[in-house]
C-alpha positions in Angstrom: 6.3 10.7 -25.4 4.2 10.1 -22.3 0.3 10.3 -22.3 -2.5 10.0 -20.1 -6.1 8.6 -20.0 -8.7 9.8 -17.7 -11.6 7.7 -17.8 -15.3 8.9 -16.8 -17.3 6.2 -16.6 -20.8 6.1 -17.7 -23.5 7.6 -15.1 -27.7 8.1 -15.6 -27.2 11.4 -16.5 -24.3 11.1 -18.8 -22.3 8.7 -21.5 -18.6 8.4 -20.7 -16.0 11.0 -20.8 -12.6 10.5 -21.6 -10.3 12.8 -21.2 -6.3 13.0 -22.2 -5.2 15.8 -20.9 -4.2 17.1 -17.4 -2.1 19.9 -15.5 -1.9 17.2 -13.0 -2.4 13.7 -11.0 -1.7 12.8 -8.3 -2.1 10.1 -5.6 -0.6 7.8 -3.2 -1.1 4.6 -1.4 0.3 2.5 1.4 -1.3 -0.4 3.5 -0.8 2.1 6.8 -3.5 3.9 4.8 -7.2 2.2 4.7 -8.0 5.0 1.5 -5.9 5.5 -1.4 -6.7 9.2 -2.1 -5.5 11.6 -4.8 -6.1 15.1 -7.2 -6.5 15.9 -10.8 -6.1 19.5 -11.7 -7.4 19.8 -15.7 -6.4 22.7 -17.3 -7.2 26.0 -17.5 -7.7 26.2 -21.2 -9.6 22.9 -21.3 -13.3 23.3 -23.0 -17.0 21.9 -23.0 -19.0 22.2 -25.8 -23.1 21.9 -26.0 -24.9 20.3 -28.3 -24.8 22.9 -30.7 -20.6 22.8 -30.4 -20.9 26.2 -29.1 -17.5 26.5 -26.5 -19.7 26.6 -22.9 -19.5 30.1 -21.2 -18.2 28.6 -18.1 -16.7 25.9 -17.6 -16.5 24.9 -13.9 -19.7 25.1 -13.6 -20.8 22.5 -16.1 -18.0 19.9 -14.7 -19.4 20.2 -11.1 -23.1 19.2 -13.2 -21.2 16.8 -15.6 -18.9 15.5 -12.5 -20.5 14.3 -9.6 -19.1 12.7 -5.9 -19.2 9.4 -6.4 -18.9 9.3 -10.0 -16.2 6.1 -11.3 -13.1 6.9 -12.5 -10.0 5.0 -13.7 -6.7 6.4 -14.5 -4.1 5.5 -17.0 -1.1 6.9 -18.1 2.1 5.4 -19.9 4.5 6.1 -22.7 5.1 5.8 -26.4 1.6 4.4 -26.3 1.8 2.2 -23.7 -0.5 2.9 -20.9 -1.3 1.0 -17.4 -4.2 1.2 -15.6 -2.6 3.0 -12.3 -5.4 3.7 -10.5 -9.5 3.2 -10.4 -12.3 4.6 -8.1 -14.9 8.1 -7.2 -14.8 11.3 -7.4 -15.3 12.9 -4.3 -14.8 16.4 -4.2 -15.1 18.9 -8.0 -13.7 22.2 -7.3 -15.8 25.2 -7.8 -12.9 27.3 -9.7 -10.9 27.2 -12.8 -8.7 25.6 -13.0 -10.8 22.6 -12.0 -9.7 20.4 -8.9 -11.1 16.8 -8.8 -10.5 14.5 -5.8 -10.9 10.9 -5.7 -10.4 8.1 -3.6 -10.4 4.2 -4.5 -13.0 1.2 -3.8 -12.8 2.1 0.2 -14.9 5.4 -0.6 -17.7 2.8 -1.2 -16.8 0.3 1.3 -15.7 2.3 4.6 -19.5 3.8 4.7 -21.5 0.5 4.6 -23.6 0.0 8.0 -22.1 -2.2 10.9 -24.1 -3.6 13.5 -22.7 -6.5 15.1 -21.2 -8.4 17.9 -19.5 -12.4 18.2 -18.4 -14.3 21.6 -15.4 -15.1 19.5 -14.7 -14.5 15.7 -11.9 -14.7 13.1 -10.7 -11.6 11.3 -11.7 -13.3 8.2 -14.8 -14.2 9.2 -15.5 -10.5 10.4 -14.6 -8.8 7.2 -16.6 -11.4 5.3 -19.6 -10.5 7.6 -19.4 -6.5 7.9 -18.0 -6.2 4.2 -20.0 -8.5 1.7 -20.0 -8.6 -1.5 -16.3 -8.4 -1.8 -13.3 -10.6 -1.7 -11.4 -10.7 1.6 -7.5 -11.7 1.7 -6.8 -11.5 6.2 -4.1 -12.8 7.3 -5.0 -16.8 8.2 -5.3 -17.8 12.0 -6.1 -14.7 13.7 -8.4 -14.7 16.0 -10.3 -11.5 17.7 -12.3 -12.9 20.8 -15.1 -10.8 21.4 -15.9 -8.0 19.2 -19.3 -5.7 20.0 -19.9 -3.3 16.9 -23.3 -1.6 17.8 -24.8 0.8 14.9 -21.6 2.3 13.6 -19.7 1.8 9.7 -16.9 -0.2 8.1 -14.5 2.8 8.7 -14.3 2.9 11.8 -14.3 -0.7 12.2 -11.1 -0.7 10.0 -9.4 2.2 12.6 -10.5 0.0 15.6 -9.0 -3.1 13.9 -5.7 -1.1 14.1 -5.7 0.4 17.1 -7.1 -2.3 19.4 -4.4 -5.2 17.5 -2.5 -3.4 15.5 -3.9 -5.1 12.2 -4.0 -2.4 9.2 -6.5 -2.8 6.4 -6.7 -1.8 2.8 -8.0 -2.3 -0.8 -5.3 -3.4 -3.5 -6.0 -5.6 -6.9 -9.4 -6.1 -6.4 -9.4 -6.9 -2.5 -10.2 -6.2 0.5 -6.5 -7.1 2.2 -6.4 -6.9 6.1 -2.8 -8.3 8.4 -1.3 -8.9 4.9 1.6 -6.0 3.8 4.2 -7.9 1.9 4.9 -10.3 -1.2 5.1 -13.6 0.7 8.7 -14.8 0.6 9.0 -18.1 -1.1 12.1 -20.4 0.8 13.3 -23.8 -0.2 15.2 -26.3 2.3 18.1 -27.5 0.7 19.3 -31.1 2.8 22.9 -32.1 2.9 24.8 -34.7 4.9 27.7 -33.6 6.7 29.9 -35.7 8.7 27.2 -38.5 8.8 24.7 -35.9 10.1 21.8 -34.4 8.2 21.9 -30.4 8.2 19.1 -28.2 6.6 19.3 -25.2 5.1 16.7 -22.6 4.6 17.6 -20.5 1.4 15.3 -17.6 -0.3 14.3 -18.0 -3.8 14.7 -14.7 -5.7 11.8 -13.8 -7.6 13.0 -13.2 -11.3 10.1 -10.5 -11.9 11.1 -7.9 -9.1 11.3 -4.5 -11.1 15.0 -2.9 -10.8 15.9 0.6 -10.5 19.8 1.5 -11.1 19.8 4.3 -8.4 22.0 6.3 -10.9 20.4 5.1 -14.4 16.6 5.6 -13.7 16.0 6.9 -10.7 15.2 10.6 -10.7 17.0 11.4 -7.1 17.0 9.9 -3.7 16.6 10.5 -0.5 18.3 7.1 1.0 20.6 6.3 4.0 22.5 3.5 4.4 23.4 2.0 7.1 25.6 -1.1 8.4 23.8 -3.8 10.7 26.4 -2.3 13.6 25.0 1.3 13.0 21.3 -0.2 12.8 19.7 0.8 17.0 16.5 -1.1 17.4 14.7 -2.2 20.3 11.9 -4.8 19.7 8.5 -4.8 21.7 6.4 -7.8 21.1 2.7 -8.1 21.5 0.5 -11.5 21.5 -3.4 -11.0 21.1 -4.6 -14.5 22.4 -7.6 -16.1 21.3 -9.7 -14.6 23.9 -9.0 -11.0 22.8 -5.9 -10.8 25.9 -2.5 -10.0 25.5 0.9 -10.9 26.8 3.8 -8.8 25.4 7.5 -8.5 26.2 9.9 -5.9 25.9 13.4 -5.2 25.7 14.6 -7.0 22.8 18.1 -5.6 21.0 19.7 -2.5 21.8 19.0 -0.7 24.9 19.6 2.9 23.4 17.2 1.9 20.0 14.7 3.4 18.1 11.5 1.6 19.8 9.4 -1.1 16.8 6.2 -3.1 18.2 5.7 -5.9 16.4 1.8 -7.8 16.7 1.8 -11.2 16.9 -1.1 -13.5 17.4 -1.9 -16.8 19.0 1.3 -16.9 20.5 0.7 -18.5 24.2 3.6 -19.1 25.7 5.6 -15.7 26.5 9.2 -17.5 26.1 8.0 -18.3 22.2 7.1 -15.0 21.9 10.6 -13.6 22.6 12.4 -15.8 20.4 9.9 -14.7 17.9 10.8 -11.0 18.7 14.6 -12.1 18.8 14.1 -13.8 15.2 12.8 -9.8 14.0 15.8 -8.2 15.6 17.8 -10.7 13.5 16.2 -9.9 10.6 15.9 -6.3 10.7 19.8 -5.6 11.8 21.5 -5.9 8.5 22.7 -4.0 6.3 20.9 -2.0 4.1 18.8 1.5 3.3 16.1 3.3 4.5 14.7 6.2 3.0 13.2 7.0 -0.7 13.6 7.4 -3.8 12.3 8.9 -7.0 12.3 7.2 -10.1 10.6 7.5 -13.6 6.6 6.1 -14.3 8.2 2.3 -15.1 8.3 -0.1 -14.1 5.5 0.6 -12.4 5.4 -0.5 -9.2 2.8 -0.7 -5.9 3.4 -0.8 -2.1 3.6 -4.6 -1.2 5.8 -5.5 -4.0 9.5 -6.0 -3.8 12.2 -4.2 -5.8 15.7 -4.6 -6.5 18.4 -1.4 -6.0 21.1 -1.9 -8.0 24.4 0.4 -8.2 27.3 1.2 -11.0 29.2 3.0 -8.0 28.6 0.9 -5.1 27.7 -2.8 -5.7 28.0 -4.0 -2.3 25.3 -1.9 -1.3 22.7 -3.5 -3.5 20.3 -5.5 -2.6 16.3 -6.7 -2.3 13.5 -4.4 -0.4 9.9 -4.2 0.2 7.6 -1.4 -1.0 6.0 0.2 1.6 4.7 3.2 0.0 4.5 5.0 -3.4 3.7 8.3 -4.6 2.9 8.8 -7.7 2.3 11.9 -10.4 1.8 13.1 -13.6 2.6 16.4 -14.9 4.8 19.1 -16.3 8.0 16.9 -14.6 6.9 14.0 -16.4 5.8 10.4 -14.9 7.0 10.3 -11.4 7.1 7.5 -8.7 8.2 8.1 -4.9 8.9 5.1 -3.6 8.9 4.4 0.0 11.1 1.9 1.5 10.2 -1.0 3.8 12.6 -3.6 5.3 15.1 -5.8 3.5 13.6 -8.4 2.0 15.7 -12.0 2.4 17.7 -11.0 5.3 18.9 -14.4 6.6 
């Protein structure tokens, strides 16, 4: 039996509200978005009462006086039960109508609106987040440096949309921070030493996380929409941009397959032009393999977020399984049941 709570979370003008019901939820995330957004649609039958517990004449119009932009909200749903906290932040939009639309958006609706007004010779991306966005905990990816930035009398949002434009860096809020050049679990390797013919040879190997959720593509996954391809089938052609310490670039292009689908990949600190195409030869490696691409649907666990890795496994094709990144997930609660869209990103531990 699956449930839902929505939680209302204390205000001036109010206690808390907790609701379990809904027609609908939905949202989605993805580190290519800086806001998390999403919908609940209550339903049509649902009732206030007044004080007196007289049923309120109508209804959408106390919910827009009861529910206000900006009001906190957290999300939980689950079965048998078991609930997990799926998602948390404001209210930004109540519907006027019945049934009653809310939309709401996570810690970013706070954050993308606070004032900027500032300019540095030279500065780190941690150091600018940490500047333009206190009061919250910054994760940027270590040893990137902006050069010169000049941010007269604008807000964090646009900041965030220049920060991906301008070098290609993509910002977001996830488990409590703000997370900016970061977009995947880091891979943990191991170097495993042997002596062969009286020479030492290394050996990098990946070590396979033994959390990653699973989905059997024909046990618990709903349907999918997934291609696969083999590494020979796989087209790519790899552009490779440096930004250098002073805020300049170098880039090459050109790397793979002449007729491939076109991938810029950002780099930074990277000097010397020749280190920067074995980097970009290193990416071509690693992204020709085999493997899918695509999406799937599966059922509301294990739940899972973009960033995280998951495991496809297969009764019907074993050699196809394998290890991927979460790049995006969609996820909804309704008349279907618990539902999670999951968005593909590369292969993870493609040697």
């Amino acid at each position: 039996m699956m449930h839902c709570e929505i939680r209302f979370f204390a205000t001036e003008d109010r206690d808390e509200i907790v609701l379990n019901k809904a027609t609908e939820i939905a949202f989605e995330s993805s580190f290519k978005e800086p806001v998390s957004k999403g919908r609940i649609t209550l339903p049509r039958n649902i009732k206030l009462f007044n004080g007196n517990g007289e049923t309120m004449a109508k209804p959408e119009e106390a919910f827009r006086k009861l529910f206000k932009r900006g009001d906190k909200v957290s999300i939980s749903w689950g079965y048998n039960g078991i609930s997990i906290k799926e998602f948390e932040g404001y209210i930004t939009t109540v519907s006027a109508d019945i049934p009653v639309v809310m939309e709401f958006e996570d810690e970013m609706f706070k954050i993308k609106r606070m004032p900027v007004n500032f300019s540095s010779p030279n500065i780190t991306l941690q150091e600018l987040l940490q500047t333009i966005i206190p009061g919250y905990e910054i994760d940027a990816l270590e040893g990137t440096t902006l050069g010169s930035v000049r941010l007269p009398k604008t807000q964090v949002g646009p900041v965030l949309e220049k920060l991906q434009s301008d070098w290609g860096l993509y910002t977001y809020w996830k488990d409590g921070k703000v997370r900016s050049g970061k977009y995947y679990a880091v891979e943990r390797t191991r170097t495993n030493v042997s002596y062969v013919d009286g020479k030492v040879v290394e050996k990098k190997e990946f070590i396979i996380d033994p959390d990653i959720d699973v989905f059997h593509l024909e046990r618990n996954c709903v349907s999918t929409a997934l291609n696969y391809k083999r590494k020979e089938d796989v087209k790519l052609k790899i552009k490779a941009v440096s930004t250098l310490p002073n805020g300049s670039k170098i880039e090459v292009d050109g790397i793979g397959d002449v007729d491939g689908d076109e991938r810029q990949l950002t780099f930074y600190n990277v000097t010397d032009v020749k280190e920067l195409e074995a980097l970009a030869k290193i990416e071509y490696k690693r992204f020709k393999v085999d493997g899918f691409d695509g999406s799937f649907t599966a059922f509301g666990t294990p739940s899972v977020t973009h960033g995280m890795k998951c495991k496809l496994v297969s009764g019907l094709f074993k050699e196809r399984e394998g290890i991927y990144y979460i790049e995006s997930v969609r996820k909804s609660f309704g008349a279907d049941g618990i539902r999670q869209e999951i968005q593909l990103g590369p292969k993870a531990y493609a040697e």
